[in-house]
C-alpha positions as CSV (number, residue, x, y, z in Angstrom):
1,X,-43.3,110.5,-183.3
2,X,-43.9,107.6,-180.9
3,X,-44.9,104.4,-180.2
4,X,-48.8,105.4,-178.8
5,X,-49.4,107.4,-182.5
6,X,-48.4,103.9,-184.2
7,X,-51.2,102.1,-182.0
8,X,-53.6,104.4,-182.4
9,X,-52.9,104.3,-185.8
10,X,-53.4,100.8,-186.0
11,X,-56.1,100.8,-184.0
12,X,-57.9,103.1,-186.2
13,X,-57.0,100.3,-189.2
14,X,-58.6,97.6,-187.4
15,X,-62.0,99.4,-188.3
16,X,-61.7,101.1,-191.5
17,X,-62.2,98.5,-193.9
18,X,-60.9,101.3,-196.8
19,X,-57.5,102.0,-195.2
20,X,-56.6,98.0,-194.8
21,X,-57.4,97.8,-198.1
22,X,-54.7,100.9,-198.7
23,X,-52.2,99.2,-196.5
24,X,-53.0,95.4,-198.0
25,X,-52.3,96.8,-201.4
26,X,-48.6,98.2,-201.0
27,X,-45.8,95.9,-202.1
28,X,-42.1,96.6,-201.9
29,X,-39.4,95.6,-199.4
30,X,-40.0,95.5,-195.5
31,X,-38.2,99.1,-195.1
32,X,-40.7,100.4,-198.4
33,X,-43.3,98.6,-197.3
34,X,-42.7,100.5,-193.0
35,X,-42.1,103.9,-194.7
36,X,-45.1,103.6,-197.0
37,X,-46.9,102.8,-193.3
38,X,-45.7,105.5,-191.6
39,X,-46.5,107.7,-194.8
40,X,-50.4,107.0,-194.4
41,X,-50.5,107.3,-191.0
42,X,-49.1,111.0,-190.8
43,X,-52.1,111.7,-194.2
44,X,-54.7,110.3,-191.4
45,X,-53.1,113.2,-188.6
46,X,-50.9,110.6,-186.7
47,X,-47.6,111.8,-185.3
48,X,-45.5,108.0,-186.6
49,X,-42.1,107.6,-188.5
50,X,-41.0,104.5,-189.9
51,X,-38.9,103.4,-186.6
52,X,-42.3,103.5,-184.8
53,X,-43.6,101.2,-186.9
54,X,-40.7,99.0,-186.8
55,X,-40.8,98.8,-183.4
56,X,-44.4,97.6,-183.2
57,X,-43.0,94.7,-184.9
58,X,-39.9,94.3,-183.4
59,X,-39.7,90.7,-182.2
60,X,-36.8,91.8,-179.6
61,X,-39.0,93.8,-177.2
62,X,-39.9,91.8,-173.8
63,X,-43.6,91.4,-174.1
64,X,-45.7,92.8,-170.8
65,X,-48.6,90.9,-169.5
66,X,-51.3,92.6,-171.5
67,X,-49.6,91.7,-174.5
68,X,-48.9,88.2,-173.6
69,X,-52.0,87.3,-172.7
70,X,-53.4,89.0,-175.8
71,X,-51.2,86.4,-178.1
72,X,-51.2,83.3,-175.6
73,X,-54.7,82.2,-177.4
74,X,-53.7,83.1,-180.7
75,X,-53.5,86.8,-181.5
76,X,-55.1,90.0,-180.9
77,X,-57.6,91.1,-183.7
78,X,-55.6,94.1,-184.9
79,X,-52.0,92.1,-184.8
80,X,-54.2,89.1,-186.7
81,X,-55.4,90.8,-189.6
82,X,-52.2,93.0,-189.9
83,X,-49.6,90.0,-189.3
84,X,-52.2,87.8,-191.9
85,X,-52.1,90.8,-194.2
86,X,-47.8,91.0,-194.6
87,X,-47.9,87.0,-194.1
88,X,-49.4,86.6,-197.2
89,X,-48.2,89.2,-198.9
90,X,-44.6,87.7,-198.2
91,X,-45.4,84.5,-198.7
92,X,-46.7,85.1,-202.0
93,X,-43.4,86.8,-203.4
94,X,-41.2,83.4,-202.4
């Protein structure tokens, strides 16, 4: 389990239009909604747990330059489309 799995996992989301569709569809709380994550990701061969996935979207971490400069013009492409995908999914429950 660790944080490079979860990245790689995502990476691989960012360009498989069939598993953000898998991931767009779940609905539950934010701890359901991170297991059920983590529960994909190990079916595609990726070594992640729920925590790993947590921390990827942990807003406590310091961010380092690469990251930074990845979300100073807006957002990376992976974070955009998975941050847009729980954004609206959140707002539409409230």
């Amino acid at each position: 389990m660790s944080k490079q799995q979860a990245e790689a996992f995502y990476q691989k989301l960012a360009d498989d239009k069939s598993l953000k569709d898998q991931i767009a569809g779940l609905r539950g709380d934010l701890d359901t909604v991170q297991e059920e994550i983590a529960k994909i990701a190990r079916e595609k061969g990726f070594d992640v747990a729920k925590d790993d996935i947590r921390s990827l979207h942990s807003s406590e971490k310091e961010l380092d330059d690469a990251e930074l400069d990845s979300v100073a013009g807006g957002c990376s492409s992976v974070c955009g489309e998975i941050c847009g995908l729980f954004l609206g999914h959140w707002m539409g429950r409230q």
